[in-house]
C-alpha positions as protocol buffer text, in pm:
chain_id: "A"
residue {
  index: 1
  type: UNK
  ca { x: -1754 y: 306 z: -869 }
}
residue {
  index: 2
  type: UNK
  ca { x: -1638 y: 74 z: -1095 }
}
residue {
  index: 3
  type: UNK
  ca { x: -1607 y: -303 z: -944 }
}
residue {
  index: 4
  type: UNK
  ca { x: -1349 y: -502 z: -1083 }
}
residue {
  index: 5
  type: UNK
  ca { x: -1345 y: -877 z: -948 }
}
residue {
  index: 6
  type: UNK
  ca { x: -1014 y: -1032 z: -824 }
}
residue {
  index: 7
  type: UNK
  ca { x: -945 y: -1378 z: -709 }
}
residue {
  index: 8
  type: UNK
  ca { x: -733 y: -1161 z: -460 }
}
residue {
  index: 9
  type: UNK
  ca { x: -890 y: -1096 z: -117 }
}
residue {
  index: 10
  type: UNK
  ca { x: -831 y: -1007 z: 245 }
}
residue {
  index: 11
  type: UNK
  ca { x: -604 y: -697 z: 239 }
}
residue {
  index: 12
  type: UNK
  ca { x: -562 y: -333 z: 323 }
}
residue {
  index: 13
  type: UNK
  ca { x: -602 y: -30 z: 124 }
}
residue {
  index: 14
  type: UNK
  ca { x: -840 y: -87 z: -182 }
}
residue {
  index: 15
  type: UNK
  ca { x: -1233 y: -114 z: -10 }
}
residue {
  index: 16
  type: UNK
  ca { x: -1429 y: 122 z: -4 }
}
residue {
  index: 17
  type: UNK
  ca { x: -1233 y: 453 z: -134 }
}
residue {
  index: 18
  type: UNK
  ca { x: -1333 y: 798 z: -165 }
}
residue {
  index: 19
  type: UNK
  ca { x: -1490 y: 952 z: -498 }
}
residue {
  index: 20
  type: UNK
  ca { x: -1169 y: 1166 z: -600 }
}
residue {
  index: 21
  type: UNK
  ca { x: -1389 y: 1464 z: -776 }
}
residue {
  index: 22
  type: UNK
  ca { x: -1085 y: 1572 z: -947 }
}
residue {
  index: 23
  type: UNK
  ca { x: -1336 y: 1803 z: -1123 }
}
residue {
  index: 24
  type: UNK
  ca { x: -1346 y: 1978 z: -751 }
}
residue {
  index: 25
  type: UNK
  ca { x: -967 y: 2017 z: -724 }
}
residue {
  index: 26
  type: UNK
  ca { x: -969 y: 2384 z: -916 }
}
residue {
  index: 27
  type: UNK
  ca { x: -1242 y: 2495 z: -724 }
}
residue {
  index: 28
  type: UNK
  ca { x: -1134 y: 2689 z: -446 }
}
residue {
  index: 29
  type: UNK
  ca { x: -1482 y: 2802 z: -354 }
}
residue {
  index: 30
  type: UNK
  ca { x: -1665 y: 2517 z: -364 }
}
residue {
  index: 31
  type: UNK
  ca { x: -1330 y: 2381 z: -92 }
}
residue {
  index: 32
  type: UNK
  ca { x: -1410 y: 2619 z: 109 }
}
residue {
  index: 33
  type: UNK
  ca { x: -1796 y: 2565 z: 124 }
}
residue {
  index: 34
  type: UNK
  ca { x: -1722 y: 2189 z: 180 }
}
residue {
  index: 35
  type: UNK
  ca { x: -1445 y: 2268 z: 518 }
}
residue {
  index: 36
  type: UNK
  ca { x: -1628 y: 2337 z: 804 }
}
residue {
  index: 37
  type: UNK
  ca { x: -1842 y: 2010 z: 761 }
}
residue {
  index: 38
  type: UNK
  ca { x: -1568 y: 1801 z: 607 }
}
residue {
  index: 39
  type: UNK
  ca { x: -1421 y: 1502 z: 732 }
}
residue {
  index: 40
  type: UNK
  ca { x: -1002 y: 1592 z: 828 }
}
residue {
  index: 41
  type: UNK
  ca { x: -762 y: 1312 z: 888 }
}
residue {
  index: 42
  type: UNK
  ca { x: -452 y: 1498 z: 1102 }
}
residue {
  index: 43
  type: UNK
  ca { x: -98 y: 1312 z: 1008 }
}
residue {
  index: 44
  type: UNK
  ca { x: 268 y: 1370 z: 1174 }
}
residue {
  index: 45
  type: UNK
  ca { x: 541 y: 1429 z: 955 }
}
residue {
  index: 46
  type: UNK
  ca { x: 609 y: 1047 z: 973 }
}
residue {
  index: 47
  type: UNK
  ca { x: 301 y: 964 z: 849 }
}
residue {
  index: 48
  type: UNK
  ca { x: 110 y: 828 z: 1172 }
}
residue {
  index: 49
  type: UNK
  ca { x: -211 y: 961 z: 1230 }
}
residue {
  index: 50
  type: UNK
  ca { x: -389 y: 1142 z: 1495 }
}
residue {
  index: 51
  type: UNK
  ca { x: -583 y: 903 z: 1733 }
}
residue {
  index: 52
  type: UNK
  ca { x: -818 y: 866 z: 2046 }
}
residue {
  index: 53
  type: UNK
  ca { x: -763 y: 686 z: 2334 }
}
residue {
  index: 54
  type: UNK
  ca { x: -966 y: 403 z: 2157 }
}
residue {
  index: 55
  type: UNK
  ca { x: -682 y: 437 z: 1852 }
}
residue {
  index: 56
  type: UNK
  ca { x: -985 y: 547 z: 1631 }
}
residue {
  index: 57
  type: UNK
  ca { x: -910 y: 844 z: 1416 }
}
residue {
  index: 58
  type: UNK
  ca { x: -1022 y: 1153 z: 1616 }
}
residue {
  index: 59
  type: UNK
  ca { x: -1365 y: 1265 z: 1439 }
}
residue {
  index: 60
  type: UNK
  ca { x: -1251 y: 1632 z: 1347 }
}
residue {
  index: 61
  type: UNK
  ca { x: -1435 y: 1792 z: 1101 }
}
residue {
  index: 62
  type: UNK
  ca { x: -1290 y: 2149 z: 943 }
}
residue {
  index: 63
  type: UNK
  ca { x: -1506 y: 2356 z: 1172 }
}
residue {
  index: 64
  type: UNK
  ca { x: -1327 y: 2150 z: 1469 }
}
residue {
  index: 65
  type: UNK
  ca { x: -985 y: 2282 z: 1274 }
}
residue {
  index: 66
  type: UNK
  ca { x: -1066 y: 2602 z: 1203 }
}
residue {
  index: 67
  type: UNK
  ca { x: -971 y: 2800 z: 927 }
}
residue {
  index: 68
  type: UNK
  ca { x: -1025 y: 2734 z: 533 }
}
residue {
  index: 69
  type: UNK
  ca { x: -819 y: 2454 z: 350 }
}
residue {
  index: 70
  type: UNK
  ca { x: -555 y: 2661 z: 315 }
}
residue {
  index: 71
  type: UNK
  ca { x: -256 y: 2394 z: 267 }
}
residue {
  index: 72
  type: UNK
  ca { x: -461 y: 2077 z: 314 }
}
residue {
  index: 73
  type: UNK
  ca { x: -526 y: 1806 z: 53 }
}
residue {
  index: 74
  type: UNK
  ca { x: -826 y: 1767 z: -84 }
}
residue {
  index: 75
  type: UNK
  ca { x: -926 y: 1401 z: -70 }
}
residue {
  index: 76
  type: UNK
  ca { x: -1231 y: 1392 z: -206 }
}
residue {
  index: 77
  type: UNK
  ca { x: -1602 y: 1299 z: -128 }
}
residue {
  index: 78
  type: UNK
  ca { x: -1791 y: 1033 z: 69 }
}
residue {
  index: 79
  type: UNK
  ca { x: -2145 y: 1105 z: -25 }
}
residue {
  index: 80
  type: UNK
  ca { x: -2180 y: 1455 z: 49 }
}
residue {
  index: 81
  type: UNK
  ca { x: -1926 y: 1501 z: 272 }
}
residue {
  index: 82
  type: UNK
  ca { x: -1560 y: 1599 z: 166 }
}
residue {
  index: 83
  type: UNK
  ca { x: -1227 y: 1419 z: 304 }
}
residue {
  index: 84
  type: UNK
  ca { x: -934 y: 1655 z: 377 }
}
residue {
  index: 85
  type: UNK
  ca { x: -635 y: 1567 z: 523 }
}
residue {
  index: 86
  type: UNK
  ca { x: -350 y: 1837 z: 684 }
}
residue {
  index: 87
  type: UNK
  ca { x: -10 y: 1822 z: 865 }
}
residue {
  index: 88
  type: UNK
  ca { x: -36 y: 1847 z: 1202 }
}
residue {
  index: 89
  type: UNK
  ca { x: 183 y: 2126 z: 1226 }
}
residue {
  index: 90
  type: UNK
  ca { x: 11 y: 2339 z: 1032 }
}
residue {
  index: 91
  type: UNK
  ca { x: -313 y: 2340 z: 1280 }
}
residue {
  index: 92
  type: UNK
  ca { x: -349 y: 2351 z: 1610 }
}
residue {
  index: 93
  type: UNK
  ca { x: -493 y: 2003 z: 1741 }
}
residue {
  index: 94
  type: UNK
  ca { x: -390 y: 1797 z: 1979 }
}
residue {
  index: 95
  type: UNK
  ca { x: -456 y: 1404 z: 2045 }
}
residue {
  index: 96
  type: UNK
  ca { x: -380 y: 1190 z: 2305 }
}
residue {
  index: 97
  type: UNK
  ca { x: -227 y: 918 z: 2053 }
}
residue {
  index: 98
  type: UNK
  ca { x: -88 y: 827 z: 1727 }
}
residue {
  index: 99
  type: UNK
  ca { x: -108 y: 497 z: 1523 }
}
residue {
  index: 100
  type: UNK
  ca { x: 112 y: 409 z: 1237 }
}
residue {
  index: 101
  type: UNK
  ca { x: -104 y: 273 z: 908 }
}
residue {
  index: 102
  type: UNK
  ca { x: -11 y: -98 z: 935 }
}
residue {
  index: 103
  type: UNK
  ca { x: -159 y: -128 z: 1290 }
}
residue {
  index: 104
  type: UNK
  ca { x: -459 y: 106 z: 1155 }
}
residue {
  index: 105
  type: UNK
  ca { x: -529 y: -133 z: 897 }
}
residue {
  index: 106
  type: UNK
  ca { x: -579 y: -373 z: 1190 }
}
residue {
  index: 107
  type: UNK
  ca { x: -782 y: -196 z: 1386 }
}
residue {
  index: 108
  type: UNK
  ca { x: -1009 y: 58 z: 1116 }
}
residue {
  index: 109
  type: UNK
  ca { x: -1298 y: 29 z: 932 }
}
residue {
  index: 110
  type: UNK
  ca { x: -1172 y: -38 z: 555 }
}
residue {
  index: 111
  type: UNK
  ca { x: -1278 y: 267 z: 450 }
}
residue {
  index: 112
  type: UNK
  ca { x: -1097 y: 472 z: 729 }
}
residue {
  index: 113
  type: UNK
  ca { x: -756 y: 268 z: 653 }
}
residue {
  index: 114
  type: UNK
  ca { x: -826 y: 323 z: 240 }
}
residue {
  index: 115
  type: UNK
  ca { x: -843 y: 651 z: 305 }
}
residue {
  index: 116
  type: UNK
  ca { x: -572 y: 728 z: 565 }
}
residue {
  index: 117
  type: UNK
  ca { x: -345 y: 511 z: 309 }
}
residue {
  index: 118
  type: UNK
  ca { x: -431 y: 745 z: 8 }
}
residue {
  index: 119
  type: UNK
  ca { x: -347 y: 1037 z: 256 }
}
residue {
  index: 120
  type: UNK
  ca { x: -30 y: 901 z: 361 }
}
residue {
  index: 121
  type: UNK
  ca { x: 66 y: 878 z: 12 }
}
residue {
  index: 122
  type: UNK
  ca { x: 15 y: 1243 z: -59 }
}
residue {
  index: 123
  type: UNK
  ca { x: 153 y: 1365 z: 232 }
}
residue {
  index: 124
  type: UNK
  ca { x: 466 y: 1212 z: 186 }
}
residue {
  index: 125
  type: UNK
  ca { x: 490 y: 1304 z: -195 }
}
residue {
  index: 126
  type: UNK
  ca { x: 402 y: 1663 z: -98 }
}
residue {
  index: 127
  type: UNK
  ca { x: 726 y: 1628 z: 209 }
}
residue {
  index: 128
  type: UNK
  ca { x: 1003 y: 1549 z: -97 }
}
residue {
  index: 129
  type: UNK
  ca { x: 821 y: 1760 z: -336 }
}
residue {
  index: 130
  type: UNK
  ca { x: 909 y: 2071 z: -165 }
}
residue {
  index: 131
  type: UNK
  ca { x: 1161 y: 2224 z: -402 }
}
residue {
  index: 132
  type: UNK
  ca { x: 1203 y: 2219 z: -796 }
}
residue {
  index: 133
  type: UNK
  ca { x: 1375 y: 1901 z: -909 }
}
residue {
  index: 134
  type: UNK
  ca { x: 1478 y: 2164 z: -1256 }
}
residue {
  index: 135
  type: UNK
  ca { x: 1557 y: 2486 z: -1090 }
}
residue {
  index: 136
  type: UNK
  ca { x: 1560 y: 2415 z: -721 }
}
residue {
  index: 137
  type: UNK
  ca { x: 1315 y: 2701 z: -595 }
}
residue {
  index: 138
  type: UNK
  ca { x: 996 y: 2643 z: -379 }
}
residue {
  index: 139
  type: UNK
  ca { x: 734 y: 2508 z: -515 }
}
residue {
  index: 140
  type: UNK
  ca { x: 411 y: 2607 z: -412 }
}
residue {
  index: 141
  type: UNK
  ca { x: 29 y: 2347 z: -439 }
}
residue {
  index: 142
  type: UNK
  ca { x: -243 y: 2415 z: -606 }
}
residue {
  index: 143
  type: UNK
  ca { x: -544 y: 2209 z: -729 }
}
residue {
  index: 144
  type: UNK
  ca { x: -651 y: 2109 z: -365 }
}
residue {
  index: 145
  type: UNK
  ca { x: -279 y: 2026 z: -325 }
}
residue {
  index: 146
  type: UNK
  ca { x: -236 y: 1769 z: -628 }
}
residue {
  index: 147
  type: UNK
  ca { x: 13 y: 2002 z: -840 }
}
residue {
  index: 148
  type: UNK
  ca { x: 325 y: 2109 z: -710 }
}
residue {
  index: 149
  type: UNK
  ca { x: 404 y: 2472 z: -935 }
}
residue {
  index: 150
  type: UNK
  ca { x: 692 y: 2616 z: -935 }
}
residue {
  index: 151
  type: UNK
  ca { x: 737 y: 2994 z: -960 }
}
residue {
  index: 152
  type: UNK
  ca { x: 1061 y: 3058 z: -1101 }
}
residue {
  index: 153
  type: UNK
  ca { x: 1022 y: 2758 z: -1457 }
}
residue {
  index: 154
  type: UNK
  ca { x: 658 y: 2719 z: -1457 }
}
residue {
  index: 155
  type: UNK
  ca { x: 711 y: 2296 z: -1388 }
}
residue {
  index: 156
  type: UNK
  ca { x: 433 y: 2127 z: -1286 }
}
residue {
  index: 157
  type: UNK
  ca { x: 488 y: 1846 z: -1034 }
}
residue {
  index: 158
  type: UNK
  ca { x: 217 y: 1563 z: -1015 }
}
residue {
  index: 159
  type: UNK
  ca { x: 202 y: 1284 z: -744 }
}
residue {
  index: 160
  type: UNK
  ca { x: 440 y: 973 z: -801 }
}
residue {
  index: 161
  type: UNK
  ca { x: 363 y: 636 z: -749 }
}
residue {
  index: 162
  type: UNK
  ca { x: 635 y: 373 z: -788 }
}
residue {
  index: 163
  type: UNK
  ca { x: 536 y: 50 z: -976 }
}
residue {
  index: 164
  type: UNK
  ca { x: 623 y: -204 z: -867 }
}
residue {
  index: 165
  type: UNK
  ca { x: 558 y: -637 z: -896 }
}
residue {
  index: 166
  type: UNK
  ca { x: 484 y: -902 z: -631 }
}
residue {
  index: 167
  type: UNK
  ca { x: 470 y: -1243 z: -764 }
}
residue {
  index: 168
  type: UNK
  ca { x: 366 y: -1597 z: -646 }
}
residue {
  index: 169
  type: UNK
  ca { x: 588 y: -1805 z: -848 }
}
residue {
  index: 170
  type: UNK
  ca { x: 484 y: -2163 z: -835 }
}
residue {
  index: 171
  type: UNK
  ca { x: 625 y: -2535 z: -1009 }
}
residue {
  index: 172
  type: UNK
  ca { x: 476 y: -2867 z: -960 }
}
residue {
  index: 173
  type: UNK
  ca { x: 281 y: -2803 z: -622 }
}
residue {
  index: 174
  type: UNK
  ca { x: 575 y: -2549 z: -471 }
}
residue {
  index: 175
  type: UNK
  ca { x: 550 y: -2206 z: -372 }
}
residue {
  index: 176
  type: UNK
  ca { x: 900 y: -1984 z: -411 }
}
residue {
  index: 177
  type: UNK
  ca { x: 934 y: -1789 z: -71 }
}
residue {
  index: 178
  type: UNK
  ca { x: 1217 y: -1575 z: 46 }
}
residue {
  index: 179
  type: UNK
  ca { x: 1286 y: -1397 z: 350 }
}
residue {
  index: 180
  type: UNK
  ca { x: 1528 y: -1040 z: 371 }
}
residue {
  index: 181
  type: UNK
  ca { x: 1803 y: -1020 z: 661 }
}
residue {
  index: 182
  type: UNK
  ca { x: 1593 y: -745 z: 832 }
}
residue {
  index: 183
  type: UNK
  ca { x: 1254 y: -917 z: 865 }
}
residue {
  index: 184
  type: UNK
  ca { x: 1093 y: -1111 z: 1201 }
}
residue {
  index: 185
  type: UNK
  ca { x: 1263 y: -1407 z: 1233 }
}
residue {
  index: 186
  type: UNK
  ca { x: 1128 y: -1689 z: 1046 }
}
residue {
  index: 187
  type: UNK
  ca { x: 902 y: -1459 z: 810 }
}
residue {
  index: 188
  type: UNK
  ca { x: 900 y: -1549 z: 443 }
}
residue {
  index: 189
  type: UNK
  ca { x: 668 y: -1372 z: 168 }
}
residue {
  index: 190
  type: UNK
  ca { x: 668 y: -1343 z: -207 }
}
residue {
  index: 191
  type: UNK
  ca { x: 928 y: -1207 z: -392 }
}
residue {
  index: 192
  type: UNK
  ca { x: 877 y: -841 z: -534 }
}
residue {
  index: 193
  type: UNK
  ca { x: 1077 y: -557 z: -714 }
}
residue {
  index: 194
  type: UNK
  ca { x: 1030 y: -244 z: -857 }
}
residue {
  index: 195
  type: UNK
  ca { x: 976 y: -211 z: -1206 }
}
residue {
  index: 196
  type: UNK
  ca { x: 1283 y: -31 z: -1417 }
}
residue {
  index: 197
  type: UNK
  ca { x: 1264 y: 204 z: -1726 }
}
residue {
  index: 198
  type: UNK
  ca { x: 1141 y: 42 z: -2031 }
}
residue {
  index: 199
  type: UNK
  ca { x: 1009 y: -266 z: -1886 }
}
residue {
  index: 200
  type: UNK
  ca { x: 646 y: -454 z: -1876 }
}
residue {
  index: 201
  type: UNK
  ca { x: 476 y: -545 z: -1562 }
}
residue {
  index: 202
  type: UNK
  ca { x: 565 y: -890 z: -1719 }
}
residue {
  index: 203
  type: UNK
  ca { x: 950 y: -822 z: -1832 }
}
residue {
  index: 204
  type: UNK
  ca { x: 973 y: -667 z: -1479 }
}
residue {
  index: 205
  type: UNK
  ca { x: 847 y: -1067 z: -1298 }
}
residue {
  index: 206
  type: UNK
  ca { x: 1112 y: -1233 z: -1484 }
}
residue {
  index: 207
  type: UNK
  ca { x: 1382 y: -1008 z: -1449 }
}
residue {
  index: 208
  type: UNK
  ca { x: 1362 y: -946 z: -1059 }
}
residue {
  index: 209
  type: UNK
  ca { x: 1267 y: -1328 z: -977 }
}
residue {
  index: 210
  type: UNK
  ca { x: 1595 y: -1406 z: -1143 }
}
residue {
  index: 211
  type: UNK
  ca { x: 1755 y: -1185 z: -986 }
}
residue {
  index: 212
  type: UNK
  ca { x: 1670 y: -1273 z: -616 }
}
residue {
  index: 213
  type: UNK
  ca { x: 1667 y: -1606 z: -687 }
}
residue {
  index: 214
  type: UNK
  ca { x: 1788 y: -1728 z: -1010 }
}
residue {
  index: 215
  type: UNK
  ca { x: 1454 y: -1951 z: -1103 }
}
residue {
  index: 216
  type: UNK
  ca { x: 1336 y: -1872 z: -1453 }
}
residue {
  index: 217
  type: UNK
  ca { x: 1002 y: -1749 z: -1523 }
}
residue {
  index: 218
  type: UNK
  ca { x: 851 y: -1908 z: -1780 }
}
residue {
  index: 219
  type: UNK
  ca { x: 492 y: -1752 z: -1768 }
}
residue {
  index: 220
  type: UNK
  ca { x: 338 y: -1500 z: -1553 }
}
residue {
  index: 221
  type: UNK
  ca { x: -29 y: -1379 z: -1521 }
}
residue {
  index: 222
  type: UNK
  ca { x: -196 y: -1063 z: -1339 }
}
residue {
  index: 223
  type: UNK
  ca { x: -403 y: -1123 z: -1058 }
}
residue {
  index: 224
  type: UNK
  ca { x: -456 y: -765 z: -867 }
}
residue {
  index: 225
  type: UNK
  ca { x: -309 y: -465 z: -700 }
}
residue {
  index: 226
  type: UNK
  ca { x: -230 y: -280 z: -398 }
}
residue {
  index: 227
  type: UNK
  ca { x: -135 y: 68 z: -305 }
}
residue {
  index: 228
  type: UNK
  ca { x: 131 y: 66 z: -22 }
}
residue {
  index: 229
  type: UNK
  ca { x: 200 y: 399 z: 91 }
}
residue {
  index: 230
  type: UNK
  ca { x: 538 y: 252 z: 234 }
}
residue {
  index: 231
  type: UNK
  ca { x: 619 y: 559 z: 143 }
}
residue {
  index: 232
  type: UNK
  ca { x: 500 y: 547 z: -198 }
}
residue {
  index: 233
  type: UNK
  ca { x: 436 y: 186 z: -402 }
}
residue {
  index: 234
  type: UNK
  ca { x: 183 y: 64 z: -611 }
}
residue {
  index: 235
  type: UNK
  ca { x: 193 y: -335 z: -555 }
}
residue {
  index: 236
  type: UNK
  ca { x: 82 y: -504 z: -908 }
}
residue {
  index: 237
  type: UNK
  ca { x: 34 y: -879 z: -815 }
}
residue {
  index: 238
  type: UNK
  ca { x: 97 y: -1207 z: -1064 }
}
residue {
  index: 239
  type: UNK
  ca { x: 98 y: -1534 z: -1013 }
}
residue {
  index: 240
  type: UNK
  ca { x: 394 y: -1749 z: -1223 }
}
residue {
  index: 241
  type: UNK
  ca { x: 488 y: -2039 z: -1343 }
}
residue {
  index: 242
  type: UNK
  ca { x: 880 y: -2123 z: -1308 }
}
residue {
  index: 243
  type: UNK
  ca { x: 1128 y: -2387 z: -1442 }
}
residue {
  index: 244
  type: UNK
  ca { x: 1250 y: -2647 z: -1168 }
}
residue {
  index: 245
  type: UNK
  ca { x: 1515 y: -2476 z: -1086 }
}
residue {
  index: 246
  type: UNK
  ca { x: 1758 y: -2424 z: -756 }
}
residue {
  index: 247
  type: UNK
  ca { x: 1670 y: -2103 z: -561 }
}
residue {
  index: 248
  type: UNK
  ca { x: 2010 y: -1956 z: -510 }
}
residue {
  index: 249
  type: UNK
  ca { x: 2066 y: -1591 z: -349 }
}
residue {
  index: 250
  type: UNK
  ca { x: 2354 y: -1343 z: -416 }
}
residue {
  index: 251
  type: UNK
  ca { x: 2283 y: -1064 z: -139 }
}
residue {
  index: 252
  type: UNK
  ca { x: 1921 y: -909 z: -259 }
}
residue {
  index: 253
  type: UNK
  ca { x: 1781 y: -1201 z: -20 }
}
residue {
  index: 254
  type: UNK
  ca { x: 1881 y: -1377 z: 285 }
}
residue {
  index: 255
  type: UNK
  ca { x: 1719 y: -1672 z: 174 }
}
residue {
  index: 256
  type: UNK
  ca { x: 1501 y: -1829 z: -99 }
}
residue {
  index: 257
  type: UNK
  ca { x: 1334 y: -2174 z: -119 }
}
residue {
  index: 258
  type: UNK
  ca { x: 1048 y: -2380 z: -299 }
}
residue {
  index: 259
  type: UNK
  ca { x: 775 y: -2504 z: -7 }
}
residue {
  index: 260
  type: UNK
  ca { x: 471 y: -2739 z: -94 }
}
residue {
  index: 261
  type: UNK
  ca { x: 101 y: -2669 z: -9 }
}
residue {
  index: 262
  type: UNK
  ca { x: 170 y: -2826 z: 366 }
}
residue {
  index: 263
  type: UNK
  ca { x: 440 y: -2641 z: 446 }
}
residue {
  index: 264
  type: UNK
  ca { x: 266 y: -2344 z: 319 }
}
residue {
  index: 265
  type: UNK
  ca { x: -80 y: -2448 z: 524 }
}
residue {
  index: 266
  type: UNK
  ca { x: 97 y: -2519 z: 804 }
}
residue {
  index: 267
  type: UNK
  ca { x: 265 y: -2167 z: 860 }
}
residue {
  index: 268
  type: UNK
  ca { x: -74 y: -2001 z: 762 }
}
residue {
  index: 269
  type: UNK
  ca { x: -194 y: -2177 z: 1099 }
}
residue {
  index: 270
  type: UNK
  ca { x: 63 y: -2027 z: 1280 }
}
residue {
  index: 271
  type: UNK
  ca { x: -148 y: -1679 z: 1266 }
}
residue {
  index: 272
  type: UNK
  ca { x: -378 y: -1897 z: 1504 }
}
residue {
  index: 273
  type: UNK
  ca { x: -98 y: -2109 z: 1680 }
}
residue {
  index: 274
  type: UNK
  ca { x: 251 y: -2033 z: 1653 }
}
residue {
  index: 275
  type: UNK
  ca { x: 422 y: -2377 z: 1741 }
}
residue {
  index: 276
  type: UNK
  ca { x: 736 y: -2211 z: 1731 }
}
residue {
  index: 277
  type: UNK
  ca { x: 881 y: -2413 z: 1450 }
}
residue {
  index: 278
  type: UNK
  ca { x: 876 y: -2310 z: 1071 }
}
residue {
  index: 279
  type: UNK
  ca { x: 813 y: -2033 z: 857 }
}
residue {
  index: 280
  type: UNK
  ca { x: 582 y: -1733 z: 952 }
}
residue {
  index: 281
  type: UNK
  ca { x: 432 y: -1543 z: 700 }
}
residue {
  index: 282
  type: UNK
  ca { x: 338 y: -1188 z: 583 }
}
residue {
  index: 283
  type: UNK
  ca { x: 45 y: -1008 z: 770 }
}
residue {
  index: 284
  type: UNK
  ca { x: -253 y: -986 z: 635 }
}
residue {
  index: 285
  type: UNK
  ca { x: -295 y: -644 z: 511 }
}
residue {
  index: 286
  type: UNK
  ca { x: -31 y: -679 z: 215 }
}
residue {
  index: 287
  type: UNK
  ca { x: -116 y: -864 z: -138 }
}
residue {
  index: 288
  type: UNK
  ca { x: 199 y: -1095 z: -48 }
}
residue {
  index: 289
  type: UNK
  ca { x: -43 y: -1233 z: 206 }
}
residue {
  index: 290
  type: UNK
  ca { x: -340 y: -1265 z: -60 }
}
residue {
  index: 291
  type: UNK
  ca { x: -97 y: -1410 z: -342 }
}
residue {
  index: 292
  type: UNK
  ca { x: -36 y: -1685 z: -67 }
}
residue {
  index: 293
  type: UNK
  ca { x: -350 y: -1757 z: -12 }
}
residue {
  index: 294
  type: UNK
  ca { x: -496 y: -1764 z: -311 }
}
residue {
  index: 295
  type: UNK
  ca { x: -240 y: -2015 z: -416 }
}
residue {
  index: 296
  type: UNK
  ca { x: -314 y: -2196 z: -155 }
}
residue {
  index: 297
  type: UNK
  ca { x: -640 y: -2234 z: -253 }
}
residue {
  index: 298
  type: UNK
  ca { x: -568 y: -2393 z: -576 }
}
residue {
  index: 299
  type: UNK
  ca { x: -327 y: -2669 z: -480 }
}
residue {
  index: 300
  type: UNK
  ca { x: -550 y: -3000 z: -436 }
}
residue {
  index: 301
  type: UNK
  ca { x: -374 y: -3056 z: -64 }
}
residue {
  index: 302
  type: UNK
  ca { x: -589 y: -2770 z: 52 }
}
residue {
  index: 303
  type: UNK
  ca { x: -906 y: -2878 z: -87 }
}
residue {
  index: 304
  type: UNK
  ca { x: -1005 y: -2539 z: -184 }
}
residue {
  index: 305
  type: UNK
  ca { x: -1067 y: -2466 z: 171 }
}
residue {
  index: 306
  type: UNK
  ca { x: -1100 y: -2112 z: 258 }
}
residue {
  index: 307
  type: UNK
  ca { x: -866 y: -1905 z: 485 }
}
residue {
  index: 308
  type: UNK
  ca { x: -940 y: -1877 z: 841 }
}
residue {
  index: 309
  type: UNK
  ca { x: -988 y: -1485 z: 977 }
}
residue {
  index: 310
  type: UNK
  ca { x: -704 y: -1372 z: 1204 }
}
């Protein structure tokens, strides 16, 4: 696999994935050879997963299941075995609980979470993808489930993923942090938007900071990504550099200010201690979190120090 370094670290969704073996996709035989030993993640139609009593994923394989793959997707492999995930209503299992991905993240290996996140992702896509967007008949799957067809105009439908930039925008020693009306009280995080027709990665960071907050970019640089099956995102993170100007917020945010590398330390802390007082700040599963950090890390208040666990 390749191995691209990042001076991102610390969150969910990217360690450890699955070899895709798109090559394996038009196979149908070689599927079903691969089912009754295969590894099958079991989602609800909200996109929690089927759990233990321990909140582990229950350790079904497709022989546990039953059946062929039928309408399951075809992750991919982990050595020699293959990854499936289904709906639960379309087999016949039972669990005693469920977990939604952000507390799985918490609680799974990284490679159980990575992969549970690229099955939430299809799952979803697959739930809106059920009808022609051009003629508006059924579509049926094909391609271990990664091409929607549909009957009637012969459209193919591929999986979407909606782009979309996080940014750490920083000038003279500040961090710009906002907060929206419907978050935790007291939670601030990076400011992000989704990027629009005809734009760059880098056109999209200017545009959307100004928006939210009316500070001007003036330079922006990439730093990593994220997938965030929230339903369906693909977090591309850059860190900025912005004139000194007045955060000021029309409605997109609640909120908006600069903080320096102590107020920024300080609420990191508060994943240890919360003294009740001052900002709190994303979780760490999300890139916000690592864009934060790694920031951090760079302003000479911190002294480079590295970021506790929590």
């Amino acid at each position: 696999m390749l191995n691209s370094p990042s001076p991102l670290s610390g969150f969910a969704f990217v360690g450890e994935p699955l070899e895709r073996a798109d090559a394996m996709r038009e196979d149908a035989d070689a599927l079903a050879r691969l089912w009754p030993d295969a590894r099958i993640l079991v989602l609800d139609q909200d996109g929690t997963a089927f759990t233990g009593d321990d909140d582990q994923p229950l350790a079904l394989t497709g022989a546990d299941v039953g059946g062929g793959p039928g309408v399951a997707i075809f992750l991919g492999l982990r050595g020699e075995q293959a990854w499936f995930s289904v709906e639960a209503a379309s087999v016949t299992v039972t669990a005693p609980r469920r977990l939604d991905l952000r507390q799985a993240a918490l609680l799974w290996t990284v490679a159980d979470a990575t992969a549970f996140s690229y099955a939430r992702g299809m799952s979803y896509w697959q739930s809106r993808t059920r009808f022609c967007g051009v003629c508006g008949s059924a579509v049926t799957f094909a391609r271990g489930g990664f091409v929607g067809r549909c009957p009637q105009c012969a459209t193919e439908h591929y999986p979407r993923v909606d782009p979309a930039v996080i940014v750490a925008v920083e000038n003279q020693g500040r961090l710009l942090l906002g907060r929206q009306s419907n978050w935790a009280p007291r939670r601030y995080s990076v400011l992000a938007g989704f990027v629009e027709p005809g734009e760059t990665f880098e056109q999209t960071v200017a545009r959307e900071v100004h928006e939210e907050s009316k500070v001007r970019v003036t330079a922006c640089q990439y730093l990593g990504s994220q997938p965030w099956p929230f339903p369906g995102a693909l977090m591309v993170g850059f860190g900025a550099q912005a004139h000194d100007d007045v955060p000021t917020v029309d409605g997109e945010l609640e909120d908006a200010r600069w903080f320096s590398a102590e107020e920024v330390g300080a609420a990191l802390a508060r994943d240890v201690e919360d003294d009740g007082e001052g900002i709190r700040l994303s979780p760490p599963i999300s890139i916000s979190r690592g864009l934060i950090e790694h920031w951090y890390r760079q302003q000479p208040a911190s002294g480079g120090a590295s970021i506790a666990a929590t």
